[in-house]
N, C-alpha and C positions, 0 to 999 in steps of 0.2 A: 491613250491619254483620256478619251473620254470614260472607260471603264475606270480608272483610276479617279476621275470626279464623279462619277455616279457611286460608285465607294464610300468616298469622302461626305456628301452628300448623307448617303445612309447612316452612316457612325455618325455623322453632326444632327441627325435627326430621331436617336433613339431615345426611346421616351415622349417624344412630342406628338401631341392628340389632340383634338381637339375641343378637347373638353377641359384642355389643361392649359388655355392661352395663358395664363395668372403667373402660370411653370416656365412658360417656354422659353425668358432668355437664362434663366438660371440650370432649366436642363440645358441646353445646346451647350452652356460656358461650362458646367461639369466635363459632358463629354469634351470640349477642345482641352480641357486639363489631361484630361483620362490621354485625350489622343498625341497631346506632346510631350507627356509624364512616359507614354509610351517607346516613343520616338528618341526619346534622351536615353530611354534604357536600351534601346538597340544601339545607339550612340557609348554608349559606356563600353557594353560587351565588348564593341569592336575595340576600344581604347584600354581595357581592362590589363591585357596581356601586356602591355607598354610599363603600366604606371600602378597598379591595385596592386596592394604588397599583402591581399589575400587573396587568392584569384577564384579559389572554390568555393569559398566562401560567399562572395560578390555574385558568383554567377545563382546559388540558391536563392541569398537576397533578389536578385532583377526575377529567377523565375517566382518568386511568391510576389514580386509586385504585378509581375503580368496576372497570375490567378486575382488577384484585390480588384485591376482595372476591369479584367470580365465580369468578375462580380458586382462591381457597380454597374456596367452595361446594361446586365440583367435584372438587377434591381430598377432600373432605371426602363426598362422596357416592362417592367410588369407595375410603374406607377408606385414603386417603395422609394421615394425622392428624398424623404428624412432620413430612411434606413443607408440608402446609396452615398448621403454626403457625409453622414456619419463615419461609415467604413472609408470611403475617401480619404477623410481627414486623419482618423486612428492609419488608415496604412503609411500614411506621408509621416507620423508621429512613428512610428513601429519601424520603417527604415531607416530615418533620420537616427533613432536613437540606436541601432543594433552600428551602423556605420561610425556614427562617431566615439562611441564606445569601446567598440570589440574589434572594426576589421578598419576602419582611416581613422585612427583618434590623433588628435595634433593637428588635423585637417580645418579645425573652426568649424568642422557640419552641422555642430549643435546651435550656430546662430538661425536657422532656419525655423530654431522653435517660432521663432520673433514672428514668422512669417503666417504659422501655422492657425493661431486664434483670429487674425485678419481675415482669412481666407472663410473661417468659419461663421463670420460676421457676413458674409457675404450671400452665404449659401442657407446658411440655418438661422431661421426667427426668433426660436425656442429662446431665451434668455440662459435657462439653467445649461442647455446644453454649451452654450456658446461661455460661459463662465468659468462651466468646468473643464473645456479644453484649454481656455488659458492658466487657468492653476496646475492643468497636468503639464501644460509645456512649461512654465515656470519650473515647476520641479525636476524636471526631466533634464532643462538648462543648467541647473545646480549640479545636478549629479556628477557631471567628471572634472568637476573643481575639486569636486569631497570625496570620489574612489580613492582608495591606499593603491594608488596604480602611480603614481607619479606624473600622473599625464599633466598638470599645470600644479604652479606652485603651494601650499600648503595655504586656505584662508583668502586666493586672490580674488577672490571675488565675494562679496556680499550681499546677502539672499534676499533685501532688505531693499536694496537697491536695482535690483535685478527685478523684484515684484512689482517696483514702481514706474521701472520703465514699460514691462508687459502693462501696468492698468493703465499708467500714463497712454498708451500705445492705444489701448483697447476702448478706452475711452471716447479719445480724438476720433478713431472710426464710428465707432457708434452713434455719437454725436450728428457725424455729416449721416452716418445711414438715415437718422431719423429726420431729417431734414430733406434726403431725398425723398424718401418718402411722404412727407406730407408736401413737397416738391411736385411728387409722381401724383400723390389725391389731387391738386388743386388742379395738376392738366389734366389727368382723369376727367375731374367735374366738366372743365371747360371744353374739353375734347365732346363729352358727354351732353351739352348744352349744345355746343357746335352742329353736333349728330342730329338734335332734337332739333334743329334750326333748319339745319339740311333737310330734315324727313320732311316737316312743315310746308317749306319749298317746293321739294317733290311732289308732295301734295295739291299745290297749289298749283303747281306745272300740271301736274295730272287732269286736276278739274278744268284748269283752261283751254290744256289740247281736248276735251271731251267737249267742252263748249265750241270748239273751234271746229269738232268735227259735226257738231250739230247744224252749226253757221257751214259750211262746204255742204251738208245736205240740204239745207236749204238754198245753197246756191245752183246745186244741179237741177234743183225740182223749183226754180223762181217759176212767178207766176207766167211773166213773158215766155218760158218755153211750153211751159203745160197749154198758157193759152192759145198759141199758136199750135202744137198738138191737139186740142178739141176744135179749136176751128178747123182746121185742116181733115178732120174725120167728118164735123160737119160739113164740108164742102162739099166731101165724097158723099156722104148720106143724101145732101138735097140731086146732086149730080146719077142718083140711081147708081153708082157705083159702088155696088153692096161688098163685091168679095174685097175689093181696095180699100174699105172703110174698115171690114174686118182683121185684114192684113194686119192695117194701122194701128187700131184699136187694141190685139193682142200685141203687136211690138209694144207700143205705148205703154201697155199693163207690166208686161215683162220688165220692161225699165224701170218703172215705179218699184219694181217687187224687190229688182236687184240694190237698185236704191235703198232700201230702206234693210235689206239684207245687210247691207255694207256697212250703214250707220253703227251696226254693234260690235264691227271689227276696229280696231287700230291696223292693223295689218294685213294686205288680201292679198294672195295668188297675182301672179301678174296675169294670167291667162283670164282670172276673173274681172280683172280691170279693162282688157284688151275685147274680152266679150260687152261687157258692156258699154264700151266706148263704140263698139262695132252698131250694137243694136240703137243706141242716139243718134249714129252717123246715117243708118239707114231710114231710121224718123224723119231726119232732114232731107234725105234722097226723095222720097217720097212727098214732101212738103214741095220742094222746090222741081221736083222731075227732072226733065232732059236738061236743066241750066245747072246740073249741080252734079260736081265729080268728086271725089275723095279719094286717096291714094296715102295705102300704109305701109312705109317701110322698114325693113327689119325686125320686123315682129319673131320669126321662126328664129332668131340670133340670141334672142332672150330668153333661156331658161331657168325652171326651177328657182324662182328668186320671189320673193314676198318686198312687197312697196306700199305704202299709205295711202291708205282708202281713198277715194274720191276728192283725186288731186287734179285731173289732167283733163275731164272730160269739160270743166268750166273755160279751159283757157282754150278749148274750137270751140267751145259757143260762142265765146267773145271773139274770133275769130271771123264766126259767122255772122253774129248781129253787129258789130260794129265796121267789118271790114266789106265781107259779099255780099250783105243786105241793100248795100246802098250801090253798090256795083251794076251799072246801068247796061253794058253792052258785054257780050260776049258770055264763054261758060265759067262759072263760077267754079272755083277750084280749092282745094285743101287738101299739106301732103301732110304727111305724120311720120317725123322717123326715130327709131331709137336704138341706141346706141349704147352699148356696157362700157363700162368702165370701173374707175373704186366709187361712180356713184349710178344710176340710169339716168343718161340725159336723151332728151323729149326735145325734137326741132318738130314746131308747129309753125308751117308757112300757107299763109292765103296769099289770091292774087285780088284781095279786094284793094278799096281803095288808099289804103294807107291809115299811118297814126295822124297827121296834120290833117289831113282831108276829112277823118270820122271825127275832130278837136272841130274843126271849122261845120261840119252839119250839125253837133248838137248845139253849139252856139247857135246857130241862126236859129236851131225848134226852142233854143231858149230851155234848151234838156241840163240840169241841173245834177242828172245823176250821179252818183257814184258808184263803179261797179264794184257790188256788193262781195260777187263771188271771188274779184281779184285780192280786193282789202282780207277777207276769211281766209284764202290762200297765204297769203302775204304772210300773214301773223303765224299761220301753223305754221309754213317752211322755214321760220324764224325761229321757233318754238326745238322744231327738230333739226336744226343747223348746230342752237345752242347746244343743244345734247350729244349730238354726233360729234360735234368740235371738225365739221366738214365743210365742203364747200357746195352749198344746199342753196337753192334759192331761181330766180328768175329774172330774162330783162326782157325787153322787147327790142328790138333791131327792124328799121323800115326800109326797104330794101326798092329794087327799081320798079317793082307792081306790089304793092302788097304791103304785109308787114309778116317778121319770123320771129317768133315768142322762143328763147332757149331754158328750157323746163329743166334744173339737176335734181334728181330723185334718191333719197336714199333706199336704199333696200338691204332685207336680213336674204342668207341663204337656207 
Protein backbone atom coordinates (compact mmCIF):
# COMPACT_ATOMS: atom_id res chain seq x y z
CA UNK A 1 0.00 0.00 0.00
CA UNK A 2 2.59 2.38 0.73
CA UNK A 3 4.59 1.68 -2.48
CA UNK A 4 1.47 1.98 -4.28
CA UNK A 5 1.25 6.03 -2.70
CA UNK A 6 4.71 6.80 -3.02
CA UNK A 7 3.91 5.94 -6.83
CA UNK A 8 1.00 7.79 -6.88
CA UNK A 9 2.80 10.58 -5.29
CA UNK A 10 5.69 10.50 -8.00
CA UNK A 11 3.18 10.55 -11.24
CA UNK A 12 1.05 13.52 -9.33
CA UNK A 13 4.44 15.34 -9.01
CA UNK A 14 6.07 15.14 -12.58
CA UNK A 15 6.98 18.36 -13.75
CA UNK A 16 6.80 20.12 -10.49
CA UNK A 17 10.22 22.20 -9.39
CA UNK A 18 10.64 24.68 -7.81
CA UNK A 19 11.07 27.12 -9.93
CA UNK A 20 7.76 26.50 -11.27
CA UNK A 21 5.46 27.33 -8.31
CA UNK A 22 3.21 29.67 -11.02
CA UNK A 23 2.98 25.80 -12.95
CA UNK A 24 2.40 23.68 -10.14
CA UNK A 25 -1.52 23.31 -9.83
CA UNK A 26 -1.96 23.29 -13.56
CA UNK A 27 1.02 20.52 -13.83
CA UNK A 28 -0.27 18.21 -11.02
CA UNK A 29 -4.17 18.64 -12.75
CA UNK A 30 -2.46 17.59 -16.33
CA UNK A 31 -0.94 14.66 -14.79
CA UNK A 32 -4.34 13.51 -12.47
CA UNK A 33 -6.09 13.76 -16.26
CA UNK A 34 -2.99 11.92 -17.95
CA UNK A 35 -3.54 9.31 -14.65
CA UNK A 36 -7.42 8.77 -14.99
CA UNK A 37 -7.58 9.15 -18.87
CA UNK A 38 -5.09 6.15 -18.13
CA UNK A 39 -6.98 4.20 -15.77
CA UNK A 40 -10.36 4.35 -18.01
CA UNK A 41 -8.21 2.81 -20.76
CA UNK A 42 -7.31 -0.09 -18.81
CA UNK A 43 -11.05 0.16 -17.82
CA UNK A 44 -12.16 -0.17 -21.50
CA UNK A 45 -9.75 -2.97 -22.63
CA UNK A 46 -11.10 -4.94 -19.95
CA UNK A 47 -14.70 -4.08 -21.22
CA UNK A 48 -13.82 -4.07 -24.86
CA UNK A 49 -14.37 -7.76 -25.59
CA UNK A 50 -18.12 -7.37 -24.05
CA UNK A 51 -19.34 -4.34 -25.91
CA UNK A 52 -16.57 -2.62 -28.78
CA UNK A 53 -17.98 -3.86 -32.17
CA UNK A 54 -14.11 -3.18 -33.23
CA UNK A 55 -12.05 -4.89 -30.84
CA UNK A 56 -8.63 -4.41 -32.95
CA UNK A 57 -9.14 -1.59 -33.70
CA UNK A 58 -9.96 -0.18 -30.06
CA UNK A 59 -7.16 -1.87 -28.66
CA UNK A 60 -4.47 0.17 -31.23
CA UNK A 61 -6.52 3.34 -30.38
CA UNK A 62 -5.93 2.80 -26.19
CA UNK A 63 -2.18 1.58 -27.14
CA UNK A 64 -1.46 5.21 -29.11
CA UNK A 65 -3.31 6.92 -26.10
CA UNK A 66 -0.89 5.22 -23.65
CA UNK A 67 2.16 6.37 -26.01
CA UNK A 68 0.35 10.43 -26.13
CA UNK A 69 -0.13 10.04 -21.88
CA UNK A 70 4.02 9.10 -21.70
CA UNK A 71 4.53 11.62 -23.87
CA UNK A 72 3.16 14.23 -22.01
CA UNK A 73 4.79 12.84 -18.75
CA UNK A 74 7.89 13.66 -20.50
CA UNK A 75 7.19 16.63 -21.74
CA UNK A 76 6.10 17.55 -18.57
CA UNK A 77 9.17 16.34 -16.75
CA UNK A 78 11.57 18.29 -19.08
CA UNK A 79 9.39 21.78 -18.21
CA UNK A 80 7.73 21.63 -22.26
CA UNK A 81 4.20 22.49 -20.18
CA UNK A 82 2.59 24.31 -23.47
CA UNK A 83 4.05 21.51 -25.75
CA UNK A 84 2.58 18.77 -23.05
CA UNK A 85 -1.07 20.38 -22.99
CA UNK A 86 -1.03 20.91 -26.34
CA UNK A 87 -0.48 17.23 -27.42
CA UNK A 88 -3.01 16.38 -24.48
CA UNK A 89 -5.72 18.08 -25.90
CA UNK A 90 -4.87 17.10 -29.87
CA UNK A 91 -4.73 13.34 -28.50
CA UNK A 92 -8.19 13.60 -26.50
CA UNK A 93 -9.38 15.54 -30.21
CA UNK A 94 -7.51 12.39 -32.46
CA UNK A 95 -9.41 9.64 -30.22
CA UNK A 96 -12.65 11.26 -29.86
CA UNK A 97 -12.75 11.70 -33.51
CA UNK A 98 -11.22 8.16 -34.95
CA UNK A 99 -13.99 6.51 -32.22
CA UNK A 100 -16.96 8.30 -33.24
CA UNK A 101 -16.28 8.22 -36.77
CA UNK A 102 -14.73 4.81 -37.79
CA UNK A 103 -14.84 2.25 -34.83
CA UNK A 104 -18.39 3.44 -32.23
CA UNK A 105 -20.12 5.97 -34.48
CA UNK A 106 -24.08 6.16 -33.34
CA UNK A 107 -22.39 6.24 -29.93
CA UNK A 108 -22.91 10.35 -29.52
CA UNK A 109 -18.72 10.35 -28.75
CA UNK A 110 -18.58 13.40 -30.84
CA UNK A 111 -20.28 15.31 -27.97
CA UNK A 112 -17.03 15.47 -26.18
CA UNK A 113 -15.85 17.91 -28.71
CA UNK A 114 -18.19 20.34 -26.32
CA UNK A 115 -15.72 19.35 -23.54
CA UNK A 116 -12.52 19.74 -25.36
CA UNK A 117 -11.95 23.80 -25.88
CA UNK A 118 -13.02 23.98 -21.91
CA UNK A 119 -10.44 21.93 -20.81
CA UNK A 120 -8.04 23.95 -23.09
CA UNK A 121 -9.19 27.18 -21.48
CA UNK A 122 -8.00 25.82 -18.41
CA UNK A 123 -4.51 24.69 -19.17
CA UNK A 124 -3.40 27.15 -22.07
CA UNK A 125 -3.20 31.15 -21.73
CA UNK A 126 -2.30 31.50 -25.34
CA UNK A 127 -5.66 33.03 -26.82
CA UNK A 128 -4.83 31.92 -30.53
CA UNK A 129 -4.23 28.55 -29.35
CA UNK A 130 -7.21 28.07 -27.33
CA UNK A 131 -9.36 29.54 -30.27
CA UNK A 132 -8.11 27.44 -32.69
CA UNK A 133 -9.01 24.21 -30.72
CA UNK A 134 -12.51 25.33 -30.59
CA UNK A 135 -12.85 25.96 -34.40
CA UNK A 136 -11.08 22.46 -34.77
CA UNK A 137 -13.63 20.74 -32.46
CA UNK A 138 -16.55 22.75 -33.90
CA UNK A 139 -15.66 21.29 -37.22
CA UNK A 140 -14.69 18.07 -36.15
CA UNK A 141 -18.56 18.02 -34.49
CA UNK A 142 -19.96 18.60 -37.98
CA UNK A 143 -18.36 16.01 -39.60
CA UNK A 144 -20.54 12.96 -39.15
CA UNK A 145 -23.79 14.89 -39.61
CA UNK A 146 -22.11 15.56 -43.30
CA UNK A 147 -20.26 11.87 -43.97
CA UNK A 148 -22.22 10.10 -46.99
CA UNK A 149 -21.99 7.15 -44.27
CA UNK A 150 -25.60 7.47 -43.10
CA UNK A 151 -24.73 7.71 -39.64
CA UNK A 152 -27.39 10.69 -38.79
CA UNK A 153 -29.99 12.05 -40.93
CA UNK A 154 -29.28 14.19 -44.04
CA UNK A 155 -28.84 18.30 -42.77
CA UNK A 156 -29.88 17.40 -38.90
CA UNK A 157 -27.91 19.60 -37.65
CA UNK A 158 -26.76 23.18 -38.36
CA UNK A 159 -23.26 24.39 -38.38
CA UNK A 160 -24.40 27.73 -37.58
CA UNK A 161 -25.89 26.67 -34.50
CA UNK A 162 -23.44 24.25 -33.35
CA UNK A 163 -20.70 27.35 -33.57
CA UNK A 164 -22.87 29.27 -31.39
CA UNK A 165 -23.18 26.99 -28.80
CA UNK A 166 -19.08 26.09 -28.84
CA UNK A 167 -18.61 30.38 -28.61
CA UNK A 168 -21.60 30.62 -26.51
CA UNK A 169 -19.74 27.89 -24.23
CA UNK A 170 -16.20 29.24 -24.71
CA UNK A 171 -17.12 32.53 -23.80
CA UNK A 172 -19.07 31.87 -20.53
CA UNK A 173 -15.59 30.01 -19.50
CA UNK A 174 -13.42 32.59 -20.24
CA UNK A 175 -15.24 35.26 -18.83
CA UNK A 176 -15.18 33.50 -15.17
CA UNK A 177 -11.30 32.52 -16.17
CA UNK A 178 -10.54 36.19 -16.33
CA UNK A 179 -12.23 37.11 -13.29
CA UNK A 180 -10.50 34.34 -11.51
CA UNK A 181 -7.79 35.54 -12.17
CA UNK A 182 -7.72 38.99 -11.43
CA UNK A 183 -9.58 37.07 -8.37
CA UNK A 184 -6.18 35.12 -7.97
CA UNK A 185 -4.01 38.91 -8.49
CA UNK A 186 -6.09 40.72 -5.92
CA UNK A 187 -5.24 37.59 -3.05
CA UNK A 188 -1.92 37.45 -4.55
CA UNK A 189 -1.36 41.28 -3.66
CA UNK A 190 -2.98 40.81 -0.21
CA UNK A 191 -1.48 37.49 0.38
CA UNK A 192 1.60 39.56 -0.71
CA UNK A 193 1.01 42.55 1.76
CA UNK A 194 0.04 39.92 4.42
CA UNK A 195 3.73 38.34 3.92
CA UNK A 196 5.20 42.03 3.96
CA UNK A 197 3.26 42.58 7.32
CA UNK A 198 4.38 39.22 8.77
CA UNK A 199 8.23 39.89 7.83
CA UNK A 200 7.79 43.46 9.49
CA UNK A 201 6.67 41.48 12.53
CA UNK A 202 9.30 39.12 12.65
CA UNK A 203 11.34 41.75 12.39
CA UNK A 204 10.22 43.38 15.14
CA UNK A 205 10.14 40.13 17.16
CA UNK A 206 13.64 39.70 16.26
CA UNK A 207 14.91 43.30 17.60
CA UNK A 208 12.96 42.70 20.78
CA UNK A 209 14.16 39.30 21.65
CA UNK A 210 17.86 40.80 20.90
CA UNK A 211 16.93 43.75 23.28
CA UNK A 212 15.65 41.32 25.69
CA UNK A 213 18.53 39.39 25.46
CA UNK A 214 20.70 42.38 26.22
CA UNK A 215 18.21 43.29 29.24
CA UNK A 216 18.95 39.03 30.56
CA UNK A 217 22.71 40.25 30.37
CA UNK A 218 22.36 42.85 32.17
CA UNK A 219 20.52 41.04 34.65
CA UNK A 220 23.26 38.40 35.33
CA UNK A 221 25.97 40.91 35.54
CA UNK A 222 23.52 43.54 37.84
CA UNK A 223 25.52 45.76 39.72
CA UNK A 224 24.32 43.88 43.23
CA UNK A 225 26.16 40.65 42.13
CA UNK A 226 29.46 42.24 40.68
CA UNK A 227 29.31 44.32 43.76
CA UNK A 228 29.21 41.71 46.04
CA UNK A 229 31.90 39.67 43.89
CA UNK A 230 34.61 42.77 44.19
CA UNK A 231 33.85 43.22 47.76
CA UNK A 232 34.16 39.71 48.47
CA UNK A 233 37.78 39.60 46.70
CA UNK A 234 38.25 42.68 48.52
CA UNK A 235 37.84 41.07 51.80
CA UNK A 236 40.15 38.37 50.96
CA UNK A 237 42.77 41.01 49.69
CA UNK A 238 42.75 43.08 53.02
CA UNK A 239 42.41 39.35 55.02
CA UNK A 240 46.13 38.38 53.29
CA UNK A 241 44.26 35.74 51.60
CA UNK A 242 46.08 36.07 48.44
CA UNK A 243 45.68 32.49 46.58
CA UNK A 244 41.47 32.92 47.77
CA UNK A 245 41.39 36.31 46.23
CA UNK A 246 43.00 34.92 43.20
CA UNK A 247 40.77 31.75 42.99
CA UNK A 248 37.95 34.37 43.05
CA UNK A 249 39.14 36.99 40.97
CA UNK A 250 39.84 34.36 38.01
CA UNK A 251 36.25 32.44 38.52
CA UNK A 252 34.92 36.05 38.71
CA UNK A 253 36.72 36.98 35.30
CA UNK A 254 35.74 33.61 33.76
CA UNK A 255 31.92 34.59 34.27
CA UNK A 256 32.12 37.89 32.99
CA UNK A 257 33.95 36.39 29.72
CA UNK A 258 31.34 33.60 29.36
CA UNK A 259 28.76 36.24 29.95
CA UNK A 260 29.33 38.20 27.48
CA UNK A 261 30.30 35.28 25.13
CA UNK A 262 26.65 34.26 25.52
CA UNK A 263 25.17 37.61 24.74
CA UNK A 264 25.90 37.02 20.83
CA UNK A 265 24.14 33.69 20.81
CA UNK A 266 20.30 33.14 20.64
CA UNK A 267 20.96 29.61 21.40
CA UNK A 268 23.80 27.81 23.61
CA UNK A 269 24.82 24.12 24.43
CA UNK A 270 23.32 23.20 27.38
CA UNK A 271 26.62 22.07 28.83
CA UNK A 272 27.62 25.62 28.27
CA UNK A 273 24.75 26.94 30.28
CA UNK A 274 25.21 24.19 33.06
CA UNK A 275 29.04 25.38 33.15
CA UNK A 276 28.42 28.61 33.77
CA UNK A 277 25.82 28.33 36.12
CA UNK A 278 28.30 25.95 37.97
CA UNK A 279 31.13 28.68 37.84
CA UNK A 280 28.25 31.72 39.68
CA UNK A 281 27.32 28.95 42.01
CA UNK A 282 30.96 28.52 43.10
CA UNK A 283 31.30 32.73 43.34
CA UNK A 284 28.62 32.37 45.84
CA UNK A 285 30.21 29.23 47.62
CA UNK A 286 33.05 31.15 48.12
CA UNK A 287 31.19 34.58 49.18
CA UNK A 288 29.23 32.83 51.63
CA UNK A 289 31.79 29.66 52.68
CA UNK A 290 30.65 26.85 55.13
CA UNK A 291 26.77 28.41 55.41
CA UNK A 292 26.20 27.74 51.62
CA UNK A 293 25.41 24.36 49.82
CA UNK A 294 24.17 23.88 46.35
CA UNK A 295 23.04 20.69 44.88
CA UNK A 296 22.47 19.80 41.01
CA UNK A 297 20.25 17.38 39.81
CA UNK A 298 19.92 15.67 36.65
CA UNK A 299 22.37 17.29 34.77
CA UNK A 300 24.14 14.00 33.13
CA UNK A 301 20.11 13.15 31.95
CA UNK A 302 20.31 16.20 29.57
CA UNK A 303 21.87 15.67 26.39
CA UNK A 304 22.93 17.17 23.23
CA UNK A 305 20.21 19.80 23.27
CA UNK A 306 20.71 23.75 22.73
CA UNK A 307 18.43 26.20 25.12
CA UNK A 308 18.35 30.06 25.34
CA UNK A 309 21.03 31.83 26.54
CA UNK A 310 21.04 33.25 29.87
CA UNK A 311 17.83 32.16 31.22
CA UNK A 312 18.16 30.30 34.51
CA UNK A 313 21.19 31.55 36.07
CA UNK A 314 19.00 35.10 37.23
CA UNK A 315 16.24 32.98 38.81
CA UNK A 316 19.21 31.24 41.93
CA UNK A 317 20.29 34.71 42.15
CA UNK A 318 17.00 35.70 43.11
CA UNK A 319 16.87 32.75 45.00
CA UNK A 320 19.69 33.69 46.84
CA UNK A 321 19.32 37.49 47.35
CA UNK A 322 15.72 37.43 48.18
CA UNK A 323 15.33 34.03 49.72
CA UNK A 324 19.04 32.71 51.83
CA UNK A 325 20.34 36.21 52.15
CA UNK A 326 17.99 37.02 54.73
CA UNK A 327 18.02 33.35 56.23
CA UNK A 328 19.25 33.95 59.70
CA UNK A 329 20.17 30.42 61.26
CA UNK A 330 21.11 27.38 59.93
CA UNK A 331 23.04 26.17 56.26
CA UNK A 332 21.78 27.87 53.38
CA UNK A 333 20.78 25.56 50.78
CA UNK A 334 19.94 25.54 46.77
CA UNK A 335 18.79 22.33 44.77
CA UNK A 336 18.64 22.61 40.86
CA UNK A 337 16.92 19.94 38.95
CA UNK A 338 16.25 19.28 35.51
CA UNK A 339 14.24 17.25 33.81
CA UNK A 340 13.46 16.61 29.68
CA UNK A 341 10.65 16.44 28.38
CA UNK A 342 8.79 18.11 24.79
CA UNK A 343 10.17 21.18 26.77
CA UNK A 344 13.53 21.46 29.70
CA UNK A 345 12.01 22.16 32.78
CA UNK A 346 14.33 23.85 35.64
CA UNK A 347 12.98 23.05 39.67
CA UNK A 348 14.89 25.82 41.47
CA UNK A 349 14.21 25.18 45.30
CA UNK A 350 15.91 27.33 48.42
CA UNK A 351 15.36 26.84 51.84
CA UNK A 352 15.45 30.50 52.47
CA UNK A 353 12.79 32.38 53.94
CA UNK A 354 9.98 32.33 51.56
CA UNK A 355 7.92 34.63 49.09
CA UNK A 356 5.66 36.47 51.98
CA UNK A 357 8.60 36.82 54.32
CA UNK A 358 11.23 38.37 51.39
CA UNK A 359 7.34 40.86 50.53
CA UNK A 360 7.43 41.67 54.29
CA UNK A 361 11.48 42.72 54.59
CA UNK A 362 11.64 44.86 51.71
CA UNK A 363 8.63 46.71 52.85
CA UNK A 364 9.91 47.49 56.05
CA UNK A 365 13.71 48.65 54.06
CA UNK A 366 11.10 50.60 52.29
CA UNK A 367 12.93 48.64 48.99
CA UNK A 368 10.81 49.68 46.19
CA UNK A 369 12.52 47.40 43.61
CA UNK A 370 11.54 45.61 40.97
CA UNK A 371 13.41 42.52 39.98
CA UNK A 372 14.73 43.63 36.88
CA UNK A 373 16.18 40.35 35.88
CA UNK A 374 12.67 38.41 36.51
CA UNK A 375 10.43 41.29 34.35
CA UNK A 376 13.55 40.65 31.21
CA UNK A 377 12.99 37.00 31.67
CA UNK A 378 9.41 37.36 31.83
CA UNK A 379 9.09 39.17 28.48
CA UNK A 380 11.66 36.86 26.55
CA UNK A 381 9.82 33.45 27.75
CA UNK A 382 6.76 35.12 26.31
CA UNK A 383 8.38 36.10 23.36
CA UNK A 384 9.53 32.32 22.76
CA UNK A 385 6.21 30.72 24.13
CA UNK A 386 4.53 32.94 21.29
CA UNK A 387 6.79 31.27 18.71
CA UNK A 388 6.85 27.86 19.87
CA UNK A 389 3.05 27.87 20.35
CA UNK A 390 4.27 25.82 23.77
CA UNK A 391 4.03 25.67 27.16
CA UNK A 392 7.09 28.16 28.04
CA UNK A 393 7.19 30.14 30.82
CA UNK A 394 7.51 30.29 35.01
CA UNK A 395 5.84 30.45 38.40
CA UNK A 396 6.86 30.48 41.70
CA UNK A 397 5.55 27.94 44.32
CA UNK A 398 6.36 28.57 48.35
CA UNK A 399 6.63 25.65 49.93
CA UNK A 400 7.08 24.59 53.89
CA UNK A 401 11.05 26.35 54.04
CA UNK A 402 11.68 28.14 51.16
CA UNK A 403 10.38 28.92 47.94
CA UNK A 404 10.54 26.51 44.38
CA UNK A 405 10.63 28.54 41.12
CA UNK A 406 9.37 25.81 38.07
CA UNK A 407 11.49 27.08 35.06
CA UNK A 408 9.95 25.29 31.20
CA UNK A 409 12.66 25.75 28.63
CA UNK A 410 12.34 25.40 25.20
CA UNK A 411 15.21 23.85 23.45
CA UNK A 412 16.30 22.88 19.56
CA UNK A 413 18.32 19.29 19.23
Amino acid sequence: MNKIKKLYKQIMNIGVYEDTIAEYKKVRLLNAFCLTWAGSIVLFMALDPFFSQNLLQSIQIHFFSFLCIVSVYLLQHHKKYTLARVLFISALISVTFIFSNFIEPLRLMENFYFVFPLIALVFIDTKWITIAIMIICWLLYYVPFELETNQYPKGMMNPVLILTVFTGTYIILNYSKVLNKKSEKKLLESNQKLELAYLELEERKKSEFANLQLKSLRAQMNPHFMFNAMNSIQSLVLKGDKHEAYNYLTKFASLIRENLNMSEKSFIEFDEELSLLKKYLELEKLRFRDDFEYKIIGEHEVNNIKIPSMIIQPFIENAIKHGLLHKIEGLKKVKIEFYLDTVLKCIITDNGVGIKASEKINIKNLSKEVSFSTKAIKDRLALLKDYYKSDIGFKYEEISEGTKVILKIPYNT
